[in-house]
N, C-alpha and C positions, 0 to 999 in steps of 0.2 A: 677348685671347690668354690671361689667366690662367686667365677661369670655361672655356676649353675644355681649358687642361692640366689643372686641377683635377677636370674630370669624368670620370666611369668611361666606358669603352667600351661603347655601346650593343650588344645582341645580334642580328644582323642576319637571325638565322632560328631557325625553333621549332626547339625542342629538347628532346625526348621527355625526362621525368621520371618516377619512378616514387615515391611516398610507402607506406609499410606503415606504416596504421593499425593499432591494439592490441586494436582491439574491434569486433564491428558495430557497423553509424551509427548514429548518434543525436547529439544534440546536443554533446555533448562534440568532435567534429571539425568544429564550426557554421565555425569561420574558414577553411577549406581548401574547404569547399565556395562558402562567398562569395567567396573567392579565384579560383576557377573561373568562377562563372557569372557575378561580377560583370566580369569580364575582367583581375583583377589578375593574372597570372599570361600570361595571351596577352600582356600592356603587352612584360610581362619577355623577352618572346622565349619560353616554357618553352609546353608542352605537358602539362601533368600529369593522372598517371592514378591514383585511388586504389584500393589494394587492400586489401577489410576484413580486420580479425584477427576470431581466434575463440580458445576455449580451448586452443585444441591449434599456437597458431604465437606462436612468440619472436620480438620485432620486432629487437631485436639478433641473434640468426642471421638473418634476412630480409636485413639489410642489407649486416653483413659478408660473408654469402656472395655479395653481388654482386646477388641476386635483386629488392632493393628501393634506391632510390639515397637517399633517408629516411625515419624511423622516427619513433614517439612512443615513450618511454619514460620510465621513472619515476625515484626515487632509483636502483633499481636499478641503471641504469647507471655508478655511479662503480663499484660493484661489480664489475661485467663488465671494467672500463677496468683498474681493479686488480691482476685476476686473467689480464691482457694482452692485453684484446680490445681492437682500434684507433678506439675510438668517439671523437666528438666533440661536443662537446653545442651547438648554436647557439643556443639559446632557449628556457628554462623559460616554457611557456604560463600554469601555473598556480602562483601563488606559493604556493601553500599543498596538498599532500598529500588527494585524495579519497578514497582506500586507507581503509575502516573493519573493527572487529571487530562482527559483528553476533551479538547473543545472542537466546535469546527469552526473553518475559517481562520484567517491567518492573522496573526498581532490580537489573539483574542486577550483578555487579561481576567486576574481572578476581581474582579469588585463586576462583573457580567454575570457573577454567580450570588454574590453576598444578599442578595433581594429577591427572594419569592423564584430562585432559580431551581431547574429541575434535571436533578443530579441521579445518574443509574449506579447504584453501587452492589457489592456483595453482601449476605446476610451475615450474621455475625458480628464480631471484632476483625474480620478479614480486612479491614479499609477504613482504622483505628486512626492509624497516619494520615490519612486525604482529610478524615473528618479533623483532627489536630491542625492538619494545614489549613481550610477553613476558617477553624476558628482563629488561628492567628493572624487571621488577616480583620477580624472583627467582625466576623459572619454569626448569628445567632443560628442555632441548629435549627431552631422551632421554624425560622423564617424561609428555610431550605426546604424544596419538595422531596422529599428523597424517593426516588424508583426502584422497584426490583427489574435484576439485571438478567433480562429476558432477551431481546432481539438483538441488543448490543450495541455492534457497530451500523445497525439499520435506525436504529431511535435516533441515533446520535446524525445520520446525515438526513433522516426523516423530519429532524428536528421534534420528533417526540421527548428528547431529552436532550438538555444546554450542555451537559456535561457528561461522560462516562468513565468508570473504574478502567484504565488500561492496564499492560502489562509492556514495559520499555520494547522488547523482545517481540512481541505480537501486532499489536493493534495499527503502532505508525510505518509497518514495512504493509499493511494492507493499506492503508490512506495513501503513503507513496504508491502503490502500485495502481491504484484506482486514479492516480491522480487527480486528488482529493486536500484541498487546503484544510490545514490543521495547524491547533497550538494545543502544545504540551505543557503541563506543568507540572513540576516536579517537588518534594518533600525539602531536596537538596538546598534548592535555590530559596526556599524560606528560612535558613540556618534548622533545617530537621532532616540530619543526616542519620541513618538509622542502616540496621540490618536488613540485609533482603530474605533470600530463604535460609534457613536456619534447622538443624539436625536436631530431633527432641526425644525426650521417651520421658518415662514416670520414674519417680522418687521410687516405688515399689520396685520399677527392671533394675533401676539399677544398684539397689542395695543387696537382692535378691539374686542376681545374674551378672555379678560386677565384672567376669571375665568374659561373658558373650558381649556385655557394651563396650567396652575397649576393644576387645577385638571388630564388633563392628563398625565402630567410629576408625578403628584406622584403617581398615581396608575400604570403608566410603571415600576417606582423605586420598588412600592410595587413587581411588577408581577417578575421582575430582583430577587430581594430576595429571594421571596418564592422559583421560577425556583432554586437558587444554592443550596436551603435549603432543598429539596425534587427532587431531579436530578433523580431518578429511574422513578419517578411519570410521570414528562412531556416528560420520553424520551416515555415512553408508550404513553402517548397522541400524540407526533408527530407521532409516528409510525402508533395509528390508525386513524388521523385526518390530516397530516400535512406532509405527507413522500412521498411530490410527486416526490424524486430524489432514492425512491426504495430503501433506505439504509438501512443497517444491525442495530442491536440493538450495535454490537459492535463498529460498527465505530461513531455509536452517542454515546455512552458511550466515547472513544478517541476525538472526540468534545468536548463535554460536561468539560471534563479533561483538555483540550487543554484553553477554554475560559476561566475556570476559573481562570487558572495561567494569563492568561492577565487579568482580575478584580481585582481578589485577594481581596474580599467582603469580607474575613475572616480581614484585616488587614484594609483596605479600605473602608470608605463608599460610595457605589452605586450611581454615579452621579456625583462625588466631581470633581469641576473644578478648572483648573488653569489658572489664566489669561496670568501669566510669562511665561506658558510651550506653549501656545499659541504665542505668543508675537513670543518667540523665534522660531516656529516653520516656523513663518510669515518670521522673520532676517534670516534663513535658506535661505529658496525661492527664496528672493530677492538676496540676496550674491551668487548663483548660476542663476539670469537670470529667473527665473519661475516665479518671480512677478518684474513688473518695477518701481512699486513703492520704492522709498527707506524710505518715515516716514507712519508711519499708525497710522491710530483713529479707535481703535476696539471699541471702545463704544458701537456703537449699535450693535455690531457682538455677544453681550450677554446677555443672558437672565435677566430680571431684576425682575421678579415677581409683586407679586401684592401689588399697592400701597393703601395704608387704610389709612383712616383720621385720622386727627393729633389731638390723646387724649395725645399727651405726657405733657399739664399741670395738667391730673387731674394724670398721671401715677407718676408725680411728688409731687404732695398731697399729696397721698396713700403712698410714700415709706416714704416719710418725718414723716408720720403717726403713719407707721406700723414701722420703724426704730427705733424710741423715746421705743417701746415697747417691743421689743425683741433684744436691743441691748447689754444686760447683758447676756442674754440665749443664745442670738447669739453667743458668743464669747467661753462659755461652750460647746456647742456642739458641734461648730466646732472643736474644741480642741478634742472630745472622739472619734467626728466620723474621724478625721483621723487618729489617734491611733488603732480606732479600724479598719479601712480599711488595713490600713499597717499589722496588723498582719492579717487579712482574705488573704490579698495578698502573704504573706509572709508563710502561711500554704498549699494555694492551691497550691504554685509552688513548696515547697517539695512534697506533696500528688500527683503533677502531673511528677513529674521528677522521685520517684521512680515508679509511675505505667508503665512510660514509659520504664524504666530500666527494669520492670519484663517482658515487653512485645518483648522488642528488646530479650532479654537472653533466654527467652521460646517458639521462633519462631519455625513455623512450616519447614524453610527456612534456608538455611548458611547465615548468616548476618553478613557487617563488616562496619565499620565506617573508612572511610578517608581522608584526604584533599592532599591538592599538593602534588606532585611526587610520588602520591600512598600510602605516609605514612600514616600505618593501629593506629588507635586509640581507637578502641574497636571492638571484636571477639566475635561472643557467641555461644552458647554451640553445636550448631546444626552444626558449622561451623568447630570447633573441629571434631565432627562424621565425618564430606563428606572430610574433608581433611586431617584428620591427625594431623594437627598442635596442640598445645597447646596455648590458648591467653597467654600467659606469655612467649611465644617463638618467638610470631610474633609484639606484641606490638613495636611502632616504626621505625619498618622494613620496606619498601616497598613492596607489594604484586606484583610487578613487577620483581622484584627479584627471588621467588620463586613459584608462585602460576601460574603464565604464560609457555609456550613452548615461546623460544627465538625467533622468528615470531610474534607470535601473542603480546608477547613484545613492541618490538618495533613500530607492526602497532598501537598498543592503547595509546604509549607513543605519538606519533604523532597525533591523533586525541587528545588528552589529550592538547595538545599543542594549537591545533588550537581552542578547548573548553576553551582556559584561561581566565576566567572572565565572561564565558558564563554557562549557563546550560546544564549537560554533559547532551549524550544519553538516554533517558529515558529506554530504553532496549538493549541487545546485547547479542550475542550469542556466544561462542566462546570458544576455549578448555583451559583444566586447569589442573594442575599438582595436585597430590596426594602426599603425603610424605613418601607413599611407593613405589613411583615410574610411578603409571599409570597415563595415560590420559583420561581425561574423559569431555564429554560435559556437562556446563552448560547453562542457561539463567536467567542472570541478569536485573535483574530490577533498576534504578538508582532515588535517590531523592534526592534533597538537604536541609540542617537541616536547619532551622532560623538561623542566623548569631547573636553569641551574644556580649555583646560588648568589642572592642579589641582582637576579634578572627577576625581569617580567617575564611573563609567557609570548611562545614567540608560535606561530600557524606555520604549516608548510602545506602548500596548496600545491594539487597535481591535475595540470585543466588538459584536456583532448578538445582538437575541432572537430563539430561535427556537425557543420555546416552543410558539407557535402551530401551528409546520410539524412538530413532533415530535406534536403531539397529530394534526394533519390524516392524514399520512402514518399514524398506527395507525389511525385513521376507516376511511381508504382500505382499508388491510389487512383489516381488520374486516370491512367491505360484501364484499371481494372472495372472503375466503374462509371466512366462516362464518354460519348462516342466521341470518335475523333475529328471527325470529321463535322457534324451538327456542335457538338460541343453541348450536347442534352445529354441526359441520363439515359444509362442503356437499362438491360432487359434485369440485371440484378439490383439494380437500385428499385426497380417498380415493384418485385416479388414482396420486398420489404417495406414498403410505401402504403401499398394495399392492404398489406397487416397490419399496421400503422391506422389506416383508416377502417379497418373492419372491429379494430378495438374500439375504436370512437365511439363507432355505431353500438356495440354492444353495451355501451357504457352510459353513451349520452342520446341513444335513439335517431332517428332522423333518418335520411337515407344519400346513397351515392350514387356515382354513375360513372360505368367506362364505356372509352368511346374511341372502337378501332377504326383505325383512320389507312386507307390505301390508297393512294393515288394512281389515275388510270392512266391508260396506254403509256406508262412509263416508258417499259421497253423501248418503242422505234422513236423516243427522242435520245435514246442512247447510240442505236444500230445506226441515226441519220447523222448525228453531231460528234458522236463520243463520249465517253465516259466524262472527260472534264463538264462535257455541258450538264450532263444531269448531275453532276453531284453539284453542281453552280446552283441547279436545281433545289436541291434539296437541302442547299444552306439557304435557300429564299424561302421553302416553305418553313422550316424551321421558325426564321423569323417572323413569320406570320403568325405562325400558332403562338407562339409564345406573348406576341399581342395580346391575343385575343383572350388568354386563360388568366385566371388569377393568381396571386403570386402565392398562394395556400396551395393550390391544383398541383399536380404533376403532369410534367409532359415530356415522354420518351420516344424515342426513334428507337423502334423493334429491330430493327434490321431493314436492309434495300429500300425497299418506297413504304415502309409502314410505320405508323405515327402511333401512340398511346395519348391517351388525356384520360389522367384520373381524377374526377371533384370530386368533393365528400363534403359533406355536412349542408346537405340539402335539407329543404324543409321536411318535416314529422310528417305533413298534410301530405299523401300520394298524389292527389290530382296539382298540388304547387309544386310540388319536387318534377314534376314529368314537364310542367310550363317552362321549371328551370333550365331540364334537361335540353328541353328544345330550342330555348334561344340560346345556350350555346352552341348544339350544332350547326343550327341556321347560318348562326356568324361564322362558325369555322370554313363551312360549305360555301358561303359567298365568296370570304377572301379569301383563299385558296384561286378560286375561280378566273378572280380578278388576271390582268395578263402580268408574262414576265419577262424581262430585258435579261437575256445570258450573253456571257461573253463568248464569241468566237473564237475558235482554235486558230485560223486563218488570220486572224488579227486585222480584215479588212470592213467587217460589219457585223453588228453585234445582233442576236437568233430574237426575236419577237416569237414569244412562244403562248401558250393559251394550255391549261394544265386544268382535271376535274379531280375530283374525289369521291370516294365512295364511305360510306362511315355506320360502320353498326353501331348502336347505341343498346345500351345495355343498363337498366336503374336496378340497381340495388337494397336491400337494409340487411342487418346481423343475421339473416338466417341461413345464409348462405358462405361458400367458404372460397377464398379469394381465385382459386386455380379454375372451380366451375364458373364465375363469373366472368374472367378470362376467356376461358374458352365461348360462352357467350356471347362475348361480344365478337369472337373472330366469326361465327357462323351468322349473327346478325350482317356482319360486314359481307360475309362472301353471298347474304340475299340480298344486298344493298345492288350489288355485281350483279346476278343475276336478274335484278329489278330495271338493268338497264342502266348504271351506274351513274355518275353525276345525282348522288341521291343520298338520301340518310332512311336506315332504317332500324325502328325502335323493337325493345323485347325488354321482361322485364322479371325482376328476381326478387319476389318479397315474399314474406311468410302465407302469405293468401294468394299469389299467383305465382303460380311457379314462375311462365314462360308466357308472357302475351306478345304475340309478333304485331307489328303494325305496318300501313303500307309504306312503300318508298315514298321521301317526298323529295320534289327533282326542283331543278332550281326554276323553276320557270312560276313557283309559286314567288311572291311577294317578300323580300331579305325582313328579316329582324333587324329590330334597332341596333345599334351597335354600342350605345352609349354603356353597357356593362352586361358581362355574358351573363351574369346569374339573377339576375332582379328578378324576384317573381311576381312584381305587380306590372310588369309588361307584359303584353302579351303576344304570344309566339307566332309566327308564321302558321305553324301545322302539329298539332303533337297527338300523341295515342288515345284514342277513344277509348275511356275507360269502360264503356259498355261494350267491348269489341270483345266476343268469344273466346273464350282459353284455348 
């Protein structure tokens, strides 16, 4: 009779719920949606339906107007409760604040914002805490620009904006991946350690429906649990149900990592509130001008569950009862059972401390343990192998000392610095000394060990080389985009070169010019000598053209004996851009022409050879699109050929003439100066008569 007075009333039918999330899904609402699919929330009788936020919806108006029956929200809300909105907070999800100041560039610090800085934030109280942060550094608001938070993380590398509202969880896994220098800063590291999202609803639900809030507060609590318990399972369900921001399995994985160290469900249980961390979050506010209140009555600002009638005189019987009869047994037991606890506890933390000892010593990984100023406190075996050292050599030492190049040194001692008290870097990349002298890239992984007691914090670092993979992947680059033999850009570096320079055009006007290059009677210097002789060949002309062009120009080897040269940013004036055009070919045309010394395959006398060229020239501006210019210029070239070769011939691509051809001109006409291809106050050998028929 008593476990059935003592229990709550079961909910004998579903009962439609509405939740207003504060952001689209992603992992940050991982418990609500476990809540759902796992069926904690059908258990409850409850039907619930989540509606995402976006930039432009306040979860506290959502809910007070009726619209949503609960909310997530942040500190914020003791602000709102203040200023006399009827919120009620059930359940801070995260004990620790995700809300960051994100800058760009690295070692940036908050006094780069305190002066006429221009900061992108949220509307509302949503980013109460950044502005608190702020001002405790002695920032006037009025002297701050504040932006609405529109393009985001594009203002912020645009530099349209000094600062932007982050989210721990979001903003710095895209900067890492863009690799993109950034500094964070955080509420924590100014002594403003606060709540992060937080479970709300109205003084009205819950006076009103005091058995649907409890039951949905703890089947959310449930759904939070399961979600950290099973974190592979619902990143898969967000992905196929819930990924309406298109995200990688990795970077919710880096979420999912991210919130848990704000919960910390392993240490902490899911929910746990404090009234004092509140109180004082409130004394904050006020002390900075964000609330004008100076005394507060949180009372009703917290949830108080459900009240049950009062059997406490029969609860008082029964103990009086059942006391008289187990109070000799009582006293025995407790006695063995904590003897016997003490030793269970006292066996699992040897049984765990060596497992972990064989785990850290047998990695797959160089691993080392340290705390302040780099001093190493445990080495294991793998880390011996990658570097050389012996642990009996480095114990005590600083790895600053010798494991670092004197740069990257002192740039870690300084981040090291600005990390004091903080959680270092979870990963970094950077090079590292050998002890027989080389350098070699690793990447580190960082974590910090539980703090035990009257220790300091101690790091355990897990580095990979990957030296190998940094040299393969420019291997790879290499073969892919540049020829092997000239050692110029092949035919997919130009595709993107030319687009490169066709936006120029369209942006800053002016014009260009391509200019296909063949070289004649290739063939029977190959049939006569062999293949060694012509490609001897064609690393001499290589060297030639690259002479001759500027180091803005591009110049590609197409394939076999065919050459590219692409200028841009020729003069506006058509008739100077065609003079330009022309004293480059002319030079190209001469040296080429000039003779070549190959090396013999016989190895008894070296080939005196004499080599022409043919070369379509092709001028351009933005009206045209890079594939028909291309192909212009190869049919310019093949009437260069048929002009009798040893010749240049022009053709031309602007908004007012489509296509003007012009004759060959053979070298027997007079060289251009040489003193610089593109100067258009010299004048050229031969170039296109502009009066010459379309």
């Amino acid at each position: 009779m008593l476990v059935l007075l003592c229990t709550p009333k079961l909910l004998c039918a579903q009962e439609n719920v509405t939740l207003q999330l504060r952001w689209y899904h992603q992992f940050q609402f991982a418990g609500y949606y476990a809540a759902i699919h796992k069926g904690f929330y059908h258990e409850a009788g409850l039907n619930v339906t989540l509606k995402e936020g976006s930039t432009t919806i306040n979860t506290t108006t959502e809910v007070v107007s009726g619209r949503a029956d609960f909310g997530i929200g942040l500190s914020n809300l003791i602000v709102d409760y203040l200023e006399g909105q009827p919120v009620v907070i059930l359940a801070p999800i995260f004990q620790h604040s995700a809300n960051r100041l994100l800058l760009y560039g690295n070692n940036r610090r908050m006094s780069d914002l305190l002066h006429k800085g221009k900061i992108a934030l949220m509307e509302d109280n949503m980013d109460v805490e950044l502005k608190a942060l702020l001002l405790s550094e002695g920032a006037q608001l009025e002297d701050i620009h504040f932006l609405p938070d529109k393009e985001h993380l594009q203002d912020l590398i645009s530099g349209h904006a000094d600062a932007i509202y982050a989210y721990a969880s979001n903003e710095p896994y895209e900067m890492e991946m863009r690799h993109i220098p950034y500094t964070v800063l955080t509420p924590s590291s100014y002594s403003m350690d606060l709540y992060g999202d937080t479970l709300f609803t109205t003084k009205n639900t819950e006076q009103s429906r005091p058995a649907l809030v409890a039951a949905f507060r703890a089947a959310s609590l449930r759904g939070w649990q399961y979600a950290f318990d099973h974190q592979e399972e619902i990143i898969q369900l967000i992905l196929r149900d819930y990924n309406t921001q298109h995200k990688t399995h990795d970077q919710l994985v880096f979420e999912a990592d991210t919130l848990r160290k704000l919960t910390n469900p392993d240490v902490i249980m899911i929910g746990t509130n404090n009234r004092a961390r509140w109180a004082q979050t409130a004394a904050v506010f006020s002390h900075f001008g964000l609330i004008p209140k100076k005394s507060f009555d949180l009372d009703n600002f917290f949830y108080q569950g459900i009240h049950d009638p009062d059997y406490s005189w029969l609860q008082r019987f029964l103990g009086i009862t059942m006391g008289l009869l187990v109070l000799v047994a009582g006293i025995t037991i407790y006695i063995f059972h904590v003897n016997r606890r003490l030793a269970l506890t006292l066996s699992r933390l040897s049984v765990s401390e060596e497992r972990h000892r064989l785990l850290f010593q047998n990695a797959a990984s160089a691993a080392i343990v340290w705390r302040d100023q780099g001093i190493i406190t445990d080495w294991n075996r793998q880390a011996e192998k990658v570097f050389g050292w012996a642990r009996e050599d480095v114990l005590g030492k600083s790895f600053m000392d010798f494991l670092l190049p004197k740069e990257d040194a002192e740039a870690l001692d300084q981040l090291l610095r600005k990390f004091a008290g903080q959680r270092v870097p979870e990963r970094r990349v950077n090079s590292n000394l050998t002890r027989d002298g080389r350098v070699i890239t690793c990447e580190w992984f960082n974590s910090e060990l539980p703090r035990a007691s009257g220790k300091g914090r101690e790091v355990v670092s897990m580095g990979v080389d990957i030296t190998a993979r940094i040299q393969l992947e420019e291997e790879i680059r290499e073969l892919a985009f540049i020829d092997p033999l000239t050692h110029l850009p092949n035919r997919r570096i130009l595709q993107s070169r030319l687009d490169h320079e066709l936006a120029i055009l369209r942006r800053k006007g002016g014009h260009g010019v391509l200019m296909f290059l063949d070289l004649d009677n290739f063939k029977p210097l190959n049939d006569t000598y062999g293949h060694a002789a012509g490609d001897h060949l064609l690393v001499q002309v290589a060297t030639r053209l690259k002479e001759c062009v500027r180091d803005t120009d591009t110049l590609v080897r197409l394939g076999g004996d065919e050459f590219i040269v692409l200028a841009g940013r020729l003069d506006h004036d058509i008739r100077t851009a065609r003079k330009q055009a022309t004293i480059l070919a002319n030079k190209l045309l001469k040296r080429i022409s000039e003779p070549y010394l190959l090396d013999s395959t016989d190895e008894t006398s070296d080939i005196r050879h004499r080599c022409t060229v043919s070369i379509g020239v092709t001028l351009f501006d933005n009206s045209v699109s890079g594939d028909f210019a291309l192909k212009q210029a190869d049919t310019t070239m093949y009437s260069a050929k048929n002009s009798g070769r040893n010749c240049v011939e022009y053709s031309e691509l602007t908004a007012t003439t489509r296509v003007i051809a012009s004759p060959a001109i053979h070298p027997r006409v007079p060289a251009a100066p040489t003193t610089s291809a593109l100067q258009p106050d010299l004048k050229p050998t031969q170039h296109p008569d502009s009066n010459r028929p379309k």
